[in-house]
GUDOVEX-107269 format. One record per residue (C-alpha): residue in one letter; x, y, z. Coordinates in steps of 0.05 Angstrom, whole numbers, padded with zeros to 5 digits, always signed. Example, Ala and Ser with C-alpha at 12.3 -4.5 7.8 and 13.67 -1.06 7.14 Angstrom:
% residues 2
A+00246-00090+00156S+00273-00021+00143
END
This chain:
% residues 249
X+00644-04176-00560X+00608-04225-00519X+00610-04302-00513X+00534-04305-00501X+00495-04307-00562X+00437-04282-00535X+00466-04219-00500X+00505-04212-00557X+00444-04210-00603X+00407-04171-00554X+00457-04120-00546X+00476-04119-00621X+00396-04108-00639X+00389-04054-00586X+00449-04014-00620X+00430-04030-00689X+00362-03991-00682X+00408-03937-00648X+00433-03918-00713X+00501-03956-00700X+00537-04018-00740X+00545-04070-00704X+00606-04116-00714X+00604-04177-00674X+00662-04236-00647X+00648-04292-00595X+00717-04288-00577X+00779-04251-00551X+00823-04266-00615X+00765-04265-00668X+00752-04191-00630X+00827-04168-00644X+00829-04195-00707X+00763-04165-00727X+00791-04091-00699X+00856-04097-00733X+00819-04107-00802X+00779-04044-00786X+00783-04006-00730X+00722-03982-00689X+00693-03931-00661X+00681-03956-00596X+00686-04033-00560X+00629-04064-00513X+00676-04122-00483X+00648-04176-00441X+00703-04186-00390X+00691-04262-00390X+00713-04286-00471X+00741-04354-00484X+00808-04356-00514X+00824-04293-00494X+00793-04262-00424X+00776-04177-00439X+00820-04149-00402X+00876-04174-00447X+00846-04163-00509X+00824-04085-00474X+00906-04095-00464X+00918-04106-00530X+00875-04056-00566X+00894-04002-00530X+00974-04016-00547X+00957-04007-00621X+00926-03933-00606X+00867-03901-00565X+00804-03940-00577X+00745-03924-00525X+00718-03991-00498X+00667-04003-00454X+00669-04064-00403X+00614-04113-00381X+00623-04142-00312X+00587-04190-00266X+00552-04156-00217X+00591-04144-00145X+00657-04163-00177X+00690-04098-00163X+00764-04123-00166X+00746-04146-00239X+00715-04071-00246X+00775-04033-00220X+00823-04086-00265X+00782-04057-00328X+00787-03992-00310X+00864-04002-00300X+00889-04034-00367X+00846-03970-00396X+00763-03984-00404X+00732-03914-00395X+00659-03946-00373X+00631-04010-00347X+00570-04033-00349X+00549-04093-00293X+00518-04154-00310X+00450-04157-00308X+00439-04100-00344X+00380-04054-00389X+00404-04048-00459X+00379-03980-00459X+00424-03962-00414X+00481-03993-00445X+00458-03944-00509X+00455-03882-00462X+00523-03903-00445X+00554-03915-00513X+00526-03849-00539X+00559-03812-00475X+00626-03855-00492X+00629-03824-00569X+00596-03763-00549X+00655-03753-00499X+00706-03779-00556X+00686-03731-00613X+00734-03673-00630X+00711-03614-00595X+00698-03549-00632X+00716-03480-00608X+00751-03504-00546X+00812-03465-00516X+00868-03501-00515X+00892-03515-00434X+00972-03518-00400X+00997-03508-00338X+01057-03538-00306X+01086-03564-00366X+01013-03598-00395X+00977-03590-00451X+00913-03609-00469X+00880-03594-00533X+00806-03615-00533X+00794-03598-00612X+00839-03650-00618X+00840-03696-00564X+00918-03691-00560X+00952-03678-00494X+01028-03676-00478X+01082-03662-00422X+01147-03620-00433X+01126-03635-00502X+01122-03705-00508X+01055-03735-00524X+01014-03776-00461X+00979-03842-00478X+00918-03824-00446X+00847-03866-00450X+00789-03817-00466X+00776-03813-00390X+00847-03792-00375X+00846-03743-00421X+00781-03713-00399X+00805-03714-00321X+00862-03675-00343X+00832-03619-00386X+00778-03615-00334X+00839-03597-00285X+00874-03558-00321X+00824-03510-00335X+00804-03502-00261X+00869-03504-00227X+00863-03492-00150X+00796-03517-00141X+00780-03578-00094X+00738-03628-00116X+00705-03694-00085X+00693-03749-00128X+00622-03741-00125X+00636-03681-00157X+00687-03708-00213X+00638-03762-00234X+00581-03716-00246X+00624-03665-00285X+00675-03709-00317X+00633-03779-00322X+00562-03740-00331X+00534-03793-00281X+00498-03772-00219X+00522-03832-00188X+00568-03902-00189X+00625-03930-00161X+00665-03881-00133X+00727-03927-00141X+00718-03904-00218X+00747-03834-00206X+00805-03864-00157X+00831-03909-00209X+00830-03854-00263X+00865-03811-00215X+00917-03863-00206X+00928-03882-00274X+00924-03798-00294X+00972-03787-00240X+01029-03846-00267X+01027-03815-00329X+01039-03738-00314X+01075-03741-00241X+01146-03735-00235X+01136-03785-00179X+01064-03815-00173X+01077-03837-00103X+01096-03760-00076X+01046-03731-00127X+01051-03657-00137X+01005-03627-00186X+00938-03671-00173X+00938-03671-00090X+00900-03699-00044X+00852-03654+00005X+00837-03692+00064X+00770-03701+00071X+00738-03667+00005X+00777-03699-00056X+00831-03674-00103X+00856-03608-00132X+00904-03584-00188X+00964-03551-00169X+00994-03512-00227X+01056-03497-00177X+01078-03568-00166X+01076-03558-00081X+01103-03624-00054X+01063-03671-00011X+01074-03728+00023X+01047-03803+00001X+00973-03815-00009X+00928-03870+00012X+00884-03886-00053X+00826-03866-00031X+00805-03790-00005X+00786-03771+00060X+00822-03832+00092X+00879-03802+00152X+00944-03783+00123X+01001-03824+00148X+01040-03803+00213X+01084-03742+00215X+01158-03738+00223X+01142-03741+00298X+01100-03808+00302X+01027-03757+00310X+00973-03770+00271X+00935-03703+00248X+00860-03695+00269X+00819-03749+00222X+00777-03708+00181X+00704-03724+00174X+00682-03755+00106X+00619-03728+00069X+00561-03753+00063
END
């Protein structure tokens, strides 16, 4: 879904000798329209659509049922970036861009999105995640999770205890060896409103100062988190700050 004929056709060629079909709409409502008469396998939404900007039509498909999408940005716009990621993209792609790497991306996107075979299902705490099927619930009740979500959360689940950086998450969750490392704090966010009790006084995906984030099975309390790891925690009771820890490189 682009408003630029020429990307559009560009993009649309480039996936076409991929092996994929290629549906295209110049705009946000022809785009909703065309996914309500036949839902895809995957969206490549231009954040910038007449009629209709992408994040609301991202809005949109994702209330009528998990749909990966994939969002292209102008380059150094990363509020626009984060604002994808939030109303539930599970890539981006910045403009300008290679089309083959918008392919490698897309095939990582449905690779990722395919029922997995022979996986154990994963709980703790209350959670359930069931990779064969891509379903995951709390106390029962089935989470609305965007294929990233869902993949953050089975990849905690089934290494509870372990601290992570985000350098780490996005090469084992993502597969990328590198990007915008705002990616994996927005999908902890949104993962965290969805399965806390209280996303503000998280208890099962902590912060560790100065490393990243780790699973906690037992539900240990902690107190509020700045977004971003390895920033100071906030003062104690007494008004002290603990020791700054050093961020790595």
């Amino acid at each position: 879904m682009d408003d630029d004929p020429t990307v559009a056709e560009v993009v649309s060629g480039y996936l076409d000798r991929a092996g994929y079909v290629v549906d295209r709409a110049g705009d946000g409502p022809a785009a909703l329209a065309g996914a309500a008469a036949h839902r895809p396998d995957l969206v490549v939404l231009d954040l910038m659509l007449p009629g209709m900007d992408g994040l609301e039509v991202c809005r949109r498909l994702r209330e009528k049922g998990p749909v990966p999408v994939i969002m292209l940005t102008a380059r150094g716009d990363e509020d626009d970036r984060i604002l994808g990621l939030e109303v539930g993209a599970d890539d981006y792609v910045t403009k300008p861009f290679s089309p083959r790497e918008l392919v490698l991306r897309v095939e990582s996107v449905l690779r990722r999105a395919r029922p997995g075979t022979g996986t154990r299902r994963l709980s703790a705490a209350g959670l359930t995640a069931d990779p064969a099927a891509r379903r995951a619930t709390k106390d029962g009740a089935e989470l609305a999770l965007t294929l990233r979500e869902f993949d953050l959360l089975a990849f905690f689940l089934a290494r509870p205890g372990h601290a992570y950086s985000r350098e780490d998450l996005m090469r084992e969750v993502w597969g990328w060896d590198f990007g915008d490392l705002s990616t994996v704090t927005v999908h902890v966010r949104r993962l965290r409103g969805k399965i806390e009790d209280d996303p503000a006084r998280p208890r099962l995906i902590q912060t560790v100062w100065g490393v990243g984030y780790r699973f906690d099975p037992t539900g240990s309390p902690t107190p509020p988190v700045p977004a971003t790891p390895g920033e100071p925690p906030p003062p104690t009771p007494g008004g002290d700050h603990p020791p700054t820890p050093t961020r790595r490189s």
